[in-house]
C-alpha positions as CSV (number, residue, x, y, z in Angstrom):
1,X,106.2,108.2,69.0
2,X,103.4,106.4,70.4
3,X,103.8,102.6,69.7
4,X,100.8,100.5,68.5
5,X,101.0,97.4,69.8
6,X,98.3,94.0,70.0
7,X,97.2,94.0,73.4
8,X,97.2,91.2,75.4
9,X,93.8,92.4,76.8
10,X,94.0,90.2,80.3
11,X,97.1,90.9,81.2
12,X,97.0,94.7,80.5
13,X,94.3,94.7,82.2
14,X,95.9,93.2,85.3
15,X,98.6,95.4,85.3
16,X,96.1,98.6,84.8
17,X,94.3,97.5,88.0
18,X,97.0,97.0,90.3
19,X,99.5,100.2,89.6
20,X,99.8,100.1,93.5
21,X,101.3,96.7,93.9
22,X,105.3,96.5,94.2
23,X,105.2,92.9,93.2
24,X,103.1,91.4,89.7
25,X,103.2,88.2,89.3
26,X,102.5,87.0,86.3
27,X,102.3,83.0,86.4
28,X,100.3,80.4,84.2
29,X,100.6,78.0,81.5
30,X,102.5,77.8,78.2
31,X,101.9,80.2,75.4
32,X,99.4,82.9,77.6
33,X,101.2,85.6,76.6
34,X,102.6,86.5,80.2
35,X,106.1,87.4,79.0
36,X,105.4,89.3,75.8
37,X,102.7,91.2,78.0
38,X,105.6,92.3,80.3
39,X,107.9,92.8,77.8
40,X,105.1,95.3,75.6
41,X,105.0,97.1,79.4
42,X,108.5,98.3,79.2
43,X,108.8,99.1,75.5
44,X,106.1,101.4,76.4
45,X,107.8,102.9,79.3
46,X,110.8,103.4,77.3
47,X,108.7,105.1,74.3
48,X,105.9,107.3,76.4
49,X,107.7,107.2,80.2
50,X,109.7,109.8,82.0
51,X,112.9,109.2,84.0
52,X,112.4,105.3,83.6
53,X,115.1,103.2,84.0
54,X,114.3,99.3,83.8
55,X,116.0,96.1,84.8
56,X,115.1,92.7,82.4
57,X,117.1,90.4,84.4
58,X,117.1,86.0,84.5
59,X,119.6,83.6,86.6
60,X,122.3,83.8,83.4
61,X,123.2,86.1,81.0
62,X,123.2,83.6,77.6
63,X,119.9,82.7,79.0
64,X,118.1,86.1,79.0
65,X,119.9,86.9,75.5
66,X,118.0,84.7,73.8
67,X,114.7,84.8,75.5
68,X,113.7,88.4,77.2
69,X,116.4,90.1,75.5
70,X,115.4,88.8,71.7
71,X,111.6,89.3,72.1
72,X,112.0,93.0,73.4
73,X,114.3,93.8,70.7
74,X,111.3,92.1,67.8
75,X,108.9,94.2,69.7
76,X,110.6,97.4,69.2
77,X,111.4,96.5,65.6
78,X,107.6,95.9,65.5
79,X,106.8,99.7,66.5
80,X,109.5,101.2,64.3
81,X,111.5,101.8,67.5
82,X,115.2,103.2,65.5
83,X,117.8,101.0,67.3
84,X,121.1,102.6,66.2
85,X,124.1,103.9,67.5
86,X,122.5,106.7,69.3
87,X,120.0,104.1,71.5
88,X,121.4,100.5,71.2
89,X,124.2,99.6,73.4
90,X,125.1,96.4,71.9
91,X,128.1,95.3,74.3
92,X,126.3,96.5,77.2
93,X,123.1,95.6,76.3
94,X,121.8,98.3,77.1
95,X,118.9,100.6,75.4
96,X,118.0,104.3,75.9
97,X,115.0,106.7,74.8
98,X,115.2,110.3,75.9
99,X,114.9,110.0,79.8
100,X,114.5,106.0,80.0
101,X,116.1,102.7,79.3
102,X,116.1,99.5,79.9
103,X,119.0,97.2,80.9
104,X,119.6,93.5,80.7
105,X,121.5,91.6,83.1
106,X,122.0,88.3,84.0
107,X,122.2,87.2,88.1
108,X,125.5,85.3,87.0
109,X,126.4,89.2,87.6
110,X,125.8,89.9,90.9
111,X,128.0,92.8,91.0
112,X,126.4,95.0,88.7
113,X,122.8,94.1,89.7
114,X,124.2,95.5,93.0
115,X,125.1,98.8,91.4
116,X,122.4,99.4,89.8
117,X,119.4,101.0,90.7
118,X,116.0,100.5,89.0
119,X,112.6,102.0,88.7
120,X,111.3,99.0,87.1
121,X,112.7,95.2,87.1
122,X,111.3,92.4,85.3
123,X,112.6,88.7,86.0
124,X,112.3,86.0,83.0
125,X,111.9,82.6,83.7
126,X,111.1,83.6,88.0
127,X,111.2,80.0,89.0
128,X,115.3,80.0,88.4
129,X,116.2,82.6,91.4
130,X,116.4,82.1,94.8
131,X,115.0,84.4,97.6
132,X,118.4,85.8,98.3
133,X,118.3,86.7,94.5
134,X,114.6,88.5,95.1
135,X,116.0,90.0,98.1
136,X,118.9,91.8,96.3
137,X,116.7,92.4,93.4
138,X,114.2,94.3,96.3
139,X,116.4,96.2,97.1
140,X,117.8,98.1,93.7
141,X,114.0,99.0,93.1
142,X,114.3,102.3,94.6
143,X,114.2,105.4,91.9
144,X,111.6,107.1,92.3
145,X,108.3,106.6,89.2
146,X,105.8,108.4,88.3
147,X,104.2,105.0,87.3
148,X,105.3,103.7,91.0
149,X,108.2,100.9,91.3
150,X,107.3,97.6,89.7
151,X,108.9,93.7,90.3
152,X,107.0,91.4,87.6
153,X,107.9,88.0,88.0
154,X,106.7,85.8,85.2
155,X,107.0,81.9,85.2
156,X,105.5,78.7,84.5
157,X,104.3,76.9,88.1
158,X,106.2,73.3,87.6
159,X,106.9,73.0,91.1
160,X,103.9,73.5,93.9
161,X,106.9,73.5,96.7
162,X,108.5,76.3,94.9
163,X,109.1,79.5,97.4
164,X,107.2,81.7,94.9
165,X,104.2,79.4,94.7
166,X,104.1,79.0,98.6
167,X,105.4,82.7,99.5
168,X,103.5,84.9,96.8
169,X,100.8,82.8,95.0
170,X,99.0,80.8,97.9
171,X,100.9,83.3,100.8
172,X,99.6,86.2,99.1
173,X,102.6,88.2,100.2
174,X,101.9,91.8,100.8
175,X,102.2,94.4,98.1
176,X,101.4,91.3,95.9
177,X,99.1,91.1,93.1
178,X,99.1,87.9,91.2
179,X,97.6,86.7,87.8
180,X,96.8,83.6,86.5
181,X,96.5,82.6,82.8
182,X,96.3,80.0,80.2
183,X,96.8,79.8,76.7
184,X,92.9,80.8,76.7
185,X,93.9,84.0,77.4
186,X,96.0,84.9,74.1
187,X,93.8,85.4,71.2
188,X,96.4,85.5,68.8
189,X,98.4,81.9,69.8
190,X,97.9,79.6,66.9
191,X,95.5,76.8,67.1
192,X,98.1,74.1,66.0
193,X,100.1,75.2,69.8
194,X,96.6,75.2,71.4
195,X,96.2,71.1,70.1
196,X,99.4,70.6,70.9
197,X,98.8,71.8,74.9
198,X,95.4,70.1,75.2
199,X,96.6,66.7,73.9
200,X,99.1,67.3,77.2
201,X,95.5,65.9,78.9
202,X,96.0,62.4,76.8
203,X,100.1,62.4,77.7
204,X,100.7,63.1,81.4
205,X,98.4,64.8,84.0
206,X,101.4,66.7,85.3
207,X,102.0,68.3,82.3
208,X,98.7,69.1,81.7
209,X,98.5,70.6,84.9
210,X,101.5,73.1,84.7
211,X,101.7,73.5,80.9
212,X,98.2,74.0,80.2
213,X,96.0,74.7,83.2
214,X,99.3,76.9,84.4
215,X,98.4,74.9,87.7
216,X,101.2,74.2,90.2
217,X,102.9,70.9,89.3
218,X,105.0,68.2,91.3
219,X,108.1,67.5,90.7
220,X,108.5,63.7,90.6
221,X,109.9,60.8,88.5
222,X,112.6,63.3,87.1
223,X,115.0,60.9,84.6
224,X,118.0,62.8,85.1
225,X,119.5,64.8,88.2
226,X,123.1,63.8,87.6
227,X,124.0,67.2,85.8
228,X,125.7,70.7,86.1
229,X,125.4,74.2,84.4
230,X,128.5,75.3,83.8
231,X,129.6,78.9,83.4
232,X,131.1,80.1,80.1
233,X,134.5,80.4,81.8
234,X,134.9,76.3,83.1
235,X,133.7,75.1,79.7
236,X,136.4,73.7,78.4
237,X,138.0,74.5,75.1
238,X,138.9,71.2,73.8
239,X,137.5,67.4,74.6
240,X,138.8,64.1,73.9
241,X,136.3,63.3,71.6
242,X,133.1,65.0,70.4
243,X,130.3,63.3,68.4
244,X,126.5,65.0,67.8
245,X,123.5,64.1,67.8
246,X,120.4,65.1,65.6
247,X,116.8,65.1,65.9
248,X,114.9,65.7,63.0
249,X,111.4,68.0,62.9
250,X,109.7,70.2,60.9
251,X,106.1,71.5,63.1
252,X,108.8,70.4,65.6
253,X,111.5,71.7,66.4
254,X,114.6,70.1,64.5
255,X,117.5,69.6,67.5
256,X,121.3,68.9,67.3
257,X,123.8,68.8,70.2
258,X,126.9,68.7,70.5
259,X,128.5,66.3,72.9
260,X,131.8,66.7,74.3
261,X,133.9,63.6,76.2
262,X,136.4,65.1,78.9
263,X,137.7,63.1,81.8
264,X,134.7,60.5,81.9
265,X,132.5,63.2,81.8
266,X,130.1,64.3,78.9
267,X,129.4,68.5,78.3
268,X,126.3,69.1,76.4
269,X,125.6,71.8,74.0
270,X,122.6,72.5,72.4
271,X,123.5,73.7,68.8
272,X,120.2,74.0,67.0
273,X,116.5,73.8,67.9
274,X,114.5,75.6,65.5
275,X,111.1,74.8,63.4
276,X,109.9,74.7,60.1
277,X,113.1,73.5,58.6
278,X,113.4,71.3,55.3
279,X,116.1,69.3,55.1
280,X,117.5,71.8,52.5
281,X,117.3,74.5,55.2
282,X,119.2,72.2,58.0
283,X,122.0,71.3,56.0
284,X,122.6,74.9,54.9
285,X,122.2,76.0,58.5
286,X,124.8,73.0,59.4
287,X,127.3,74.7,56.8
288,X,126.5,77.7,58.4
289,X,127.3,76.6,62.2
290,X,130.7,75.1,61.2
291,X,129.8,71.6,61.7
292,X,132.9,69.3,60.2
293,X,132.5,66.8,57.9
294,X,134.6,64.3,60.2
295,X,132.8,64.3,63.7
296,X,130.1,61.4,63.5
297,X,127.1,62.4,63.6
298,X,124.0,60.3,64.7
299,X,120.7,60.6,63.7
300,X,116.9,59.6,64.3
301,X,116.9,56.2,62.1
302,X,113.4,57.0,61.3
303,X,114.4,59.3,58.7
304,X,116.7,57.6,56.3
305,X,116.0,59.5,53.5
306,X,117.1,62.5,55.5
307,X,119.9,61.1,57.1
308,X,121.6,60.6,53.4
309,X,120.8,64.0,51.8
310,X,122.6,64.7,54.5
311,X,125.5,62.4,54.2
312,X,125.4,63.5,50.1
313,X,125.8,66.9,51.4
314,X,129.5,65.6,52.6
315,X,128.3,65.4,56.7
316,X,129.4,61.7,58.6
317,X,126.0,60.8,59.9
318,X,124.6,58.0,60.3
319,X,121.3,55.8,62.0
320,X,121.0,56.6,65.6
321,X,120.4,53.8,67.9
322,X,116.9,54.0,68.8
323,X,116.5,51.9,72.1
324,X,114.9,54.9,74.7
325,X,115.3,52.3,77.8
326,X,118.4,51.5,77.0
327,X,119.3,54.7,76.1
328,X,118.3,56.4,79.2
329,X,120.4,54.4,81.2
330,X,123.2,55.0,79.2
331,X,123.3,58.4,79.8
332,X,122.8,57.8,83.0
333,X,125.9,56.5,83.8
334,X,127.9,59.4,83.2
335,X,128.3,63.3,84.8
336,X,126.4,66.0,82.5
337,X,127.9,69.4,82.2
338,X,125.6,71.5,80.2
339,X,126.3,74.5,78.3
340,X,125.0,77.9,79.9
341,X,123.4,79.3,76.8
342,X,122.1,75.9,75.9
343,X,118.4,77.3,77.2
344,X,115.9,74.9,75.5
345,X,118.4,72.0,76.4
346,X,117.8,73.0,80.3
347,X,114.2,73.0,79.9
348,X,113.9,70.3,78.5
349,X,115.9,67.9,80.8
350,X,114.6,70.2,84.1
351,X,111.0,68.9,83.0
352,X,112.2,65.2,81.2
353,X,110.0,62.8,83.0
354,X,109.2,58.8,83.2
355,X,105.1,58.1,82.2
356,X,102.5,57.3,85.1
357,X,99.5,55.1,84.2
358,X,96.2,56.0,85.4
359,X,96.6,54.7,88.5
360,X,99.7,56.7,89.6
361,X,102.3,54.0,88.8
362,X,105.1,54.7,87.1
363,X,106.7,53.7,83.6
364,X,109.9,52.8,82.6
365,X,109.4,55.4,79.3
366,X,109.6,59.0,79.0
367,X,106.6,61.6,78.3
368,X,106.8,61.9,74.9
369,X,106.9,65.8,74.6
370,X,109.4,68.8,74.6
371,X,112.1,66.4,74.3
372,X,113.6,66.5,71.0
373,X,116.9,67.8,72.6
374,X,116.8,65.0,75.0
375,X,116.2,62.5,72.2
376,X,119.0,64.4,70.4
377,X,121.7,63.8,72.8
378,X,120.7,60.3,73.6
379,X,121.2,59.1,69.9
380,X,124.7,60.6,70.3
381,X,125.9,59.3,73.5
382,X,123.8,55.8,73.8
383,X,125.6,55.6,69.9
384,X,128.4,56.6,70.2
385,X,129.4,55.6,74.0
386,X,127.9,51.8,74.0
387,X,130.9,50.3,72.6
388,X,133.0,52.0,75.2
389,X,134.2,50.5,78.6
390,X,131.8,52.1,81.7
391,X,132.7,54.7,83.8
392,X,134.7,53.5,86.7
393,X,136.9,51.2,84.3
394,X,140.3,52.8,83.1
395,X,139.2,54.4,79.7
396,X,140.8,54.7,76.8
397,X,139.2,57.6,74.5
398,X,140.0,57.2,71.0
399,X,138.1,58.9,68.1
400,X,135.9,56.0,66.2
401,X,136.8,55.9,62.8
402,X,134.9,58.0,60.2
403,X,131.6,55.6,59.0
404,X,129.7,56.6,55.8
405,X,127.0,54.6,53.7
């Protein structure tokens, strides 16, 4: 079984060319195709390879489920791969071809990693791991390949003061061979996503700069710092009070989140964040997720016929309050714990950023893009919260009653 997959010519290329190097990195901007280009490498050393045995690995395990995990699995649906019994370890993640397979683990477990021994190892998302994490990772790629041994490191450059962009882009590390793309380099992105990066230009230079030149960014004028990823084991099981929050898209992404109050402390959960939905669709995808009909839930005031289709489809949700400013600071004032498979939640607030003008000085709003999660969860706590003593004060947390128009 041969596969026939679209090429992602550069990239290919790239890797053809440099069959010598132990490390490929693979860095640029959003939507070059550097991760499905890595991911169509191993599917094809699973189908055509000998004695292959490959490691897709990224800081967590929930994280790398839904990302690397999910688009290897379309991509051998795509080729008529047969996942069954016979090659598709569901628990262990695990999938096997004659000779080779390839195995996903997250560095949440480091045990394993250290057990295992690789011919091949891919890391999602690069910019998550430390050096120590590289080091071990180094290490377990030691089976001998007739295609040689392999680290690909794929990531988008937001921080120049990263230790990837200092020790393997501009260090050119030995055994290194690095590629730099940009969404000009997938044919087959759609031209609505290629708009939607070049209007970055008009928005915020930084952006621009890491999410469509795939240039090294700067990390500055971050809105919020004040927050955790918890693993799944210290997530609590039940909070004081819990309240969601909903923004509503359709070319974007519609968002909800759950929040949960605990001890002064808010723990974030990103529930939904998915496009092309009709209202129709989110309220049978709500039904579908469990969401009670009690637990308020507040959404963008913008969109009040939406909010009471909703509300006629028996949910308690209501008008957001809309003030970002205000907002902001609200959440602010409080300790975030975020969920660990809440992935598009964590990019969003890693990247959430104030506005600079022109001339380099800053604005008290937010870069309006990739933050309909962020605008999710500050409907719900800025909401939900502002009636509520501040932190510091002795709290009482009492469920508000149930509001419907």
């Amino acid at each position: 079984m041969v596969p026939e997959m679209t090429q992602l010519r550069k990239h290919w290329d790239f890797f053809d060319q440099n069959r010598d190097s132990r490390f490929i990195v693979s860095y640029g901007g959003a939507g070059s195709g550097k991760s499905r280009a890595v991911a169509q490498r191993f599917v094809l050393n699973l189908i055509e390879g000998t004695n292959e045995r490959m490691l897709v690995t990224r800081k967590t395990l929930p994280s790398l489920r839904i990302t690397a995990y999910r688009l290897v699995l379309d991509l051998l649906k795509d080729v008529g791969f047969p996942l069954n019994q016979d090659t598709w370890n569901k628990s262990e993640m695990l999938i096997r071809w004659k000779t080779n397979e390839i195995l996903f683990k997250g560095l949440d477990d480091p045990e394993k990693i250290k057990s295992y021994e690789a011919t091949q190892i891919w890391v999602e998302e690069a910019t998550e791991i430390t050096r120590e994490d590289f080091l071990q990772l180094n290490l377990r790629l030691r089976l001998p390949s007739p295609a040689g041994n392999h680290l690909y490191l794929t990531f988008n450059p937001v921080d120049q003061y990263h230790w990837l962009i200092t020790d393997m882009v501009h260090g050119k590390k030995e055994g290194a061979a690095v590629l730099h793309s940009t969404h000009q380099n997938n044919p087959f992105l759609d031209d609505e996503y290629r708009r939607e990066l070049e209007s970055l230009k008009e928005i915020d230079d930084n952006y621009y700069r890491v999410y469509t030149l795939g240039e090294p960014g700067v990390l500055k004028n971050i809105i919020y710092t004040h927050y955790q990823v918890d693993t799944l084991a210290a997530w609590p099981e039940k909070f004081q009070d819990v309240c969601y929050g909903l923004d509503f898209g359709y070319n974007n992404p519609s968002a909800l989140v759950k929040v949960g109050i605990r001890d002064q402390e808010l723990y974030l959960e990103e529930i939904l964040y998915e496009e092309k939905l009709t209202n129709t669709q989110l309220i049978e995808k709500m039904k579908d997720l469990g969401i009670d009909h009690e637990t308020p839930i507040y959404a963008d005031s913008a969109e009040p016929d939406r909010i009471e289709e909703i509300i006629r489809a028996g949910f308690n949700t209501m008008p957001a309050q809309k003030n970002v400013r205000a907002g902001i600071d609200r959440v602010k004032r409080y300790r975030l714990h975020i969920h660990p498979e809440s992935v598009n939640l964590l990019g969003e607030i890693r990247g959430y950023k104030y506005r600079e003008d022109k001339a380099g000085r800053v604005l008290e709003d937010p870069v309006k893009w990739r933050d309909h999660l962020m605008d999710a969860m500050r409907y719900a706590i800025h909401t939900h919260l502002g009636d509520l003593q501040e932190p510091g004060e002795e709290m009482v947390w009492t469920l508000p009653p149930v509001r419907r128009r």
